[in-house]
N, C-alpha and C positions, 0 to 999 in steps of 0.2 A: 533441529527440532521444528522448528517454522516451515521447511518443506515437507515433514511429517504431518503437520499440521493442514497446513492445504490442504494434501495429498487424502486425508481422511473425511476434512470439509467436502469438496469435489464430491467423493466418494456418496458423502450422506446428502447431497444436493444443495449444498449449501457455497452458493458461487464467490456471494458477496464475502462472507469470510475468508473463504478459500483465496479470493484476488487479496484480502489485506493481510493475508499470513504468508504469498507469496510476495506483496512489498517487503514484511519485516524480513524473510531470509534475505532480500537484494540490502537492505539496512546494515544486515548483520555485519558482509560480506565487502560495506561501503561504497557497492555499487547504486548510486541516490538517484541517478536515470533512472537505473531500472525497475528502482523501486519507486519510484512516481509515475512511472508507465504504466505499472501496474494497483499504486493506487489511482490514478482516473481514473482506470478500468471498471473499478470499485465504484465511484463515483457516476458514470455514465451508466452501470448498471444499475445502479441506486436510484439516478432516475429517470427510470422505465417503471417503478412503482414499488414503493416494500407494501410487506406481506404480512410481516407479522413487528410485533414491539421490538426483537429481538433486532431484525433488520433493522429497526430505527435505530437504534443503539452503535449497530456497527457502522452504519453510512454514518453518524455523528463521529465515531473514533476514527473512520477513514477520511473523513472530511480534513480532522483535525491535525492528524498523523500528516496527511498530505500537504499540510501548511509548514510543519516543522521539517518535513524534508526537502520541502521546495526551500526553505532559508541554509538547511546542510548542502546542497547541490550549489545555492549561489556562491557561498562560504567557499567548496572545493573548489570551482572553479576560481574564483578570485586570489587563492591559495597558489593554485596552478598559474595563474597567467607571474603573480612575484617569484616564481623558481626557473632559474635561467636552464 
């Protein structure tokens, strides 16, 4: 559903959503790299300037998101390094 999602953001030119609904499919999936790769995305694109209220809204949920997967990514790996 989150790659649909992008996939239709993109489409209507809408980048910044599009980069945090493709963090959430990498979320889904548990891949937390990827989906922090692709929230900064968000974030670096966010600021180069928003545009409208709505942008502000989503760089505030991407900012946010990007905090809570940066602590799930610490988590996995500290998970991984206690598994022989």
């Amino acid at each position: 559903a989150w790659q649909l999602l992008a996939a239709a953001a993109r489409a209507q030119g809408q980048g910044l959503r599009a980069l945090r609904a493709e963090g959430e499919a990498r979320v889904a999936v548990l891949d937390y790299a990827g989906a922090l790769d692709r929230l900064r995305a968000g974030q670096t694109l966010a600021a180069q300037g928003l545009r409208t209220p709505a942008e502000q809204i989503e760089a505030a949920i991407i900012d946010s998101r990007a905090r809570q997967v940066q602590a799930q990514l610490r988590e996995q790996l500290a998970n991984a390094k206690d598994k022989p």
